[in-house]
Steps between C-alpha positions, in 0.01 A plus 500: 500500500845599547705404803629756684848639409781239610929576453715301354922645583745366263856518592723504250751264512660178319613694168467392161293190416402381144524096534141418672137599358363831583196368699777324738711765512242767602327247762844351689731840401303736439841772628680354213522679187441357112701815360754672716754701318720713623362476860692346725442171824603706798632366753338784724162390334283570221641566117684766450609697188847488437713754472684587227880560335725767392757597311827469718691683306331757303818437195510151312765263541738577270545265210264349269282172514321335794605539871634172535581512860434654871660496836512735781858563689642753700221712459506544146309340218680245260369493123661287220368585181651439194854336579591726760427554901359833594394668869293804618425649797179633337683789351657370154635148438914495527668176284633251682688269295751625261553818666588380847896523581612158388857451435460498165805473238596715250712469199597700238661455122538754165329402132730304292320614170174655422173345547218572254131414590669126634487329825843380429796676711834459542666694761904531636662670764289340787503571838321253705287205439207554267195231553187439337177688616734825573362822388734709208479881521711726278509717213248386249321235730114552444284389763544238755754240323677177683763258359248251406829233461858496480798210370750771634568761687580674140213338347139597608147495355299739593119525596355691246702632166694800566698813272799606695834633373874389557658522760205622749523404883298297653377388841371181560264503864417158635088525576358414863272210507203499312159340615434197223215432266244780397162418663507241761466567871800599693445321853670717805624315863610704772773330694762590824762254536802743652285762650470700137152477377500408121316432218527203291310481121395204247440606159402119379815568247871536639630494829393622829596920572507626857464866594596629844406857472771630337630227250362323248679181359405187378634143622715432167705262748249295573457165298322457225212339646347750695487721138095499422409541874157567519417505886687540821487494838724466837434149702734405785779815427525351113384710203262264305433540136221329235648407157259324302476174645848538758529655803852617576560661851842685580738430829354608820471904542677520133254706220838424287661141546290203399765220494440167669819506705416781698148408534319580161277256266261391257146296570335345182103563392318316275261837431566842444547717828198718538586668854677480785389525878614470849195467678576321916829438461489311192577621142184413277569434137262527240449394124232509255378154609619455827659631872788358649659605882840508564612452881801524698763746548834440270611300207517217791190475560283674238225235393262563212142294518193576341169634611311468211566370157123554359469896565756788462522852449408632156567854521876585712416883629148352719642291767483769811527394861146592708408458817718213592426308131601544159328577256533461080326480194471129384379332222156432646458845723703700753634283736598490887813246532392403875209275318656423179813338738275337751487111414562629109077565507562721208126545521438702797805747379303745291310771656392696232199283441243784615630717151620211291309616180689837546809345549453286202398860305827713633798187411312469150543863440795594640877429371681508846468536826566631846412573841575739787452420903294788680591384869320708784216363243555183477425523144648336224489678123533315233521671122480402114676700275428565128601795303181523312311575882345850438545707827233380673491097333832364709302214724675386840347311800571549858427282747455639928623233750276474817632294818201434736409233726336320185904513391619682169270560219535714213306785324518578149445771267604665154694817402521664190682790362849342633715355223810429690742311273770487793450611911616471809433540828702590817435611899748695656505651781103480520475675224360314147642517159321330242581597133399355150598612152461456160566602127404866543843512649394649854540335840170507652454477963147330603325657769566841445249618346097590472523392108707330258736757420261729427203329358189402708489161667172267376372362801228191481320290749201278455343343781306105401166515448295484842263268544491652889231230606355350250554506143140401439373827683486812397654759642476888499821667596418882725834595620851410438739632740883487450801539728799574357880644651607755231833669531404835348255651251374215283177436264370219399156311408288226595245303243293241578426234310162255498448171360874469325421841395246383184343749272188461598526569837469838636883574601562838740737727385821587708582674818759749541722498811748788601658547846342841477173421459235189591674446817304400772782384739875557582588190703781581682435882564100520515392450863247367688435727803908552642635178394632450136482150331657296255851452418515540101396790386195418299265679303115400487282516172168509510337444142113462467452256217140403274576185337405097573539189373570125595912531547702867520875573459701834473782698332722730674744674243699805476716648264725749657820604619373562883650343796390090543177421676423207642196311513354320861136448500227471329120502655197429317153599676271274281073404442403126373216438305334176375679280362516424093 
């Protein structure tokens, strides 16, 4: 005989969990999830579907190539792509660099004999000082041409062979600064030393440039050594920069003067510089295979000592500040620094443990890296990039920080559909800017959308299997009823699944939610004589189900472009039988 119908609620809760056996999982966290893809840990509860991105400006960045670089100042978007800095207010991208009033020279001179289909040129009558990289116009001058060299201001070589008659007039224009390399990431620091808010960029190939809104220059009078700069960051009023294995850091509240005398200098690494942080007063510095923290306040008391020498960051655009830690991608997992620097047990540093098989997955297929900070969240993104991704292919992982009375713990999850090659992230003004681009050429702004620029999101969620009692006992599931907080019209199914969901067991075919039909009850708005209850709106689902079987789990999915839903609660109303 059956037993009369018992309930078993399952709140979901804890995130993404792969790393313990399902039998454990569905008996000691049974709200976790074995598949949760583009759902998000709320901190308000439940799992929520995320929302989506779109195109902040409906034009391309002008150019060619990857966007190699992102930033958000004066309430503008900053693109580099190509070798050249562009912005947009989401109405057309406007060049930056080159264009920008410099004070750059001009020269001018006259052919001193014909030039046929030869680089070679000798000019005469010269007014002003002709340099190399300075762009020749003139009669006859096809295309974009530059003098490539020169022995003598009579003698040039130009960049590509040329036809141009005797005695034409030309002007020599000296070119504004031009971001270096072709497709490495362009690294952005935003910066207020004399009450002017400005921009600094790394290219990872010449010097430093700085950008204060109206001009664009590069720091050509800086030395030598702070040419390759691949990071920066401001600690204690001094600009600090990451050059392959050197830090150099300028005088104090000086973007532009990095000599010792005035309070410049140079600190030795014995690793390449991955990233740089300053996380409680301290400035954190990172390499592949280690973490160093630099204290004090000047060059007189600055004092470098290590934190770890056995782990490091292996991926510079993941370390993001969260919730009062830091977090990064290391070799072994993503990373919170508070553990990894307490008594150097390196062990207890990775928190990614829950997903590490997906983690493992997303750095094998992806070539780089990065990660955004979604703050009234708590949520930290973190993204592979690979150009072969189809649309809906690009992996990520995100990962919800919870502060209780328990203390922190972290909830994880996957995305996909997001192939972010560069991003950032800012909060101003309560309001959240979170971009991410790629080699489509357009800037893209997370959050802003019901779908990924116009395609549906995939949704997933699979609950463990439930062994609810007793996974010797067989049990007949009735009713399954499901609250869930939508934030507009949304559909969506449910499918249960018996026994691991094996062939040869009889599986029940899905149920259909809307928020215009199935409801039951609006928590939040329904009431119960005069007096409403609830606080979250919530929708009830009441599906009967015919199905039974020794252990049960379920799929939610959706593929849509309606508003995110999240999911609370679910409650089984359950028979046992005999046992095998």
């Amino acid at each position: 005989m059956p037993d009369r119908w018992q309930t078993f609620p399952v709140e979901f809760t804890g995130g993404l969990v792969t790393n313990i056996s399902p039998l454990q999982q569905g008996t000691n966290a049974p709200g976790t999830a074995t598949v949760l893809r583009n759902f998000e840990p709320s901190i308000e509860g439940g799992y929520r579907r995320i929302k989506g991105f779109a195109k902040y400006d409906t034009n391309a960045v002008t150019n060619s190539g990857i966007v190699r670089g992102l930033t958000y100042f004066n309430d503008q978007v900053y693109a580099v792509r190509g070798n050249d800095i562009f912005r947009s207010s989401g109405s057309g991208w406007t060049q930056v660099s080159d264009t920008t009033a410099f004070p750059a020279s001009t020269a001018t001179a006259t052919v001193n004999g014909a030039v046929s289909s030869s680089t070679t040129l000798v000019v005469d009558a010269n007014n002003g000082t002709i340099k190399a990289g300075m762009v020749i116009t003139g009669t006859g001058i096809a295309g974009t041409v530059t003098v490539a060299s020169l022995s003598d201001q009579n003698n040039l070589v130009m960049s590509t062979a040329q036809s141009i008659d005797n005695d034409v007039a030309l002007t020599f224009t000296e070119k504004g600064p031009v971001i270096g390399g072709s497709s490495g990431k362009v690294r952005s620091l935003l910066f207020n030393f004399n009450g002017t808010d400005k921009l600094m960029l790394v290219d990872s190939t010449g010097k430093p440039f700085t950008f204060d809104g109206t001009t664009f220059k590069q720091l050509t009078d800086a030395p030598n050594d702070t040419a390759g700069a691949s990071h920066a960051t401001v600690f204690k009023d001094h600009i600090f920069l990451g050059v392959d294995k050197t830090i150099v850091f300028s005088s104090p509240s000086n973007e532009e003067d990095f000599t010792a005398a005035l309070g410049g200098g140079t600190i030795l690494l014995d690793a390449e510089i991955t990233g740089l942080e300053v996380f409680r007063e301290q400035l954190y510095i990172f390499t592949h295979t280690s973490i160093f923290v630099l204290a004090g306040s000047s060059i007189s008391d600055f004092a470098l000592k290590p934190v770890t020498r056995d782990i490091g960051c292996v991926a510079p655009d993941t370390i993001q500040e969260i919730g009062g830690d830091v977090m990064f991608l290391g070799p072994d997992g993503v990373r919170l620094l508070s553990a990894t620097e307490r008594n150097n047990d390196v062990g207890l540093g990775v928190v990614s443990k829950p997903i590490q098989s997906e983690l493992t997955e997303l750095i094998t297929v992806s070539t780089s890296f990065t990660s955004v900070l979604l703050r009234p969240k708590s949520q930290y993104r973190l993204f592979g990039y690979n150009t072969d991704y189809s649309d809906q292919s690009a992996r990520g992982v995100l990962a919800t920080q919870f502060s209780g009375q328990g203390g922190e713990s972290i909830a994880w999850a996957e995305t996909r559909g997001i192939n972010a090659f560069v991003s950032h992230s800012a909060y101003v003004e309560n309001v959240e800017y979170i971009f991410f681009a790629n080699d489509d050429g357009f800037v893209y702004r997370m959050e802003q959308s019901n779908g990924f620029s116009g395609a549906d999101i995939i949704a997933t969620f699979n609950t463990p299997y439930f062994p609810i009692t007793d996974p010797e006992v067989r049990k007949t599931i009735y009713k399954a009823a499901l609250f869930i907080d939508p934030e507009g019209s949304f559909q969506m199914e449910m499918t249960p699944q018996f026994d691991f969901n094996e062939t040869q067991v009889i599986q029940p075919g899905a149920t259909e939610f809307t928020n215009t039909t199935q409801t039951v009850a609006f928590y939040g708005t329904s009431e119960y004589g005069t007096d409403s209850y609830g606080g979250r709106l919530k929708f009830r689902f009441d599906a009967n189900l015919t199905g039974s079987g020794f252990l049960v789990g379920f799929n939610f999915s959706s593929t849509s472009q309606d508003p995110p839903y999240s999911l609370d609660t679910l409650v089984l109303q359950y028979g046992t039988y005999g046992r095998r």
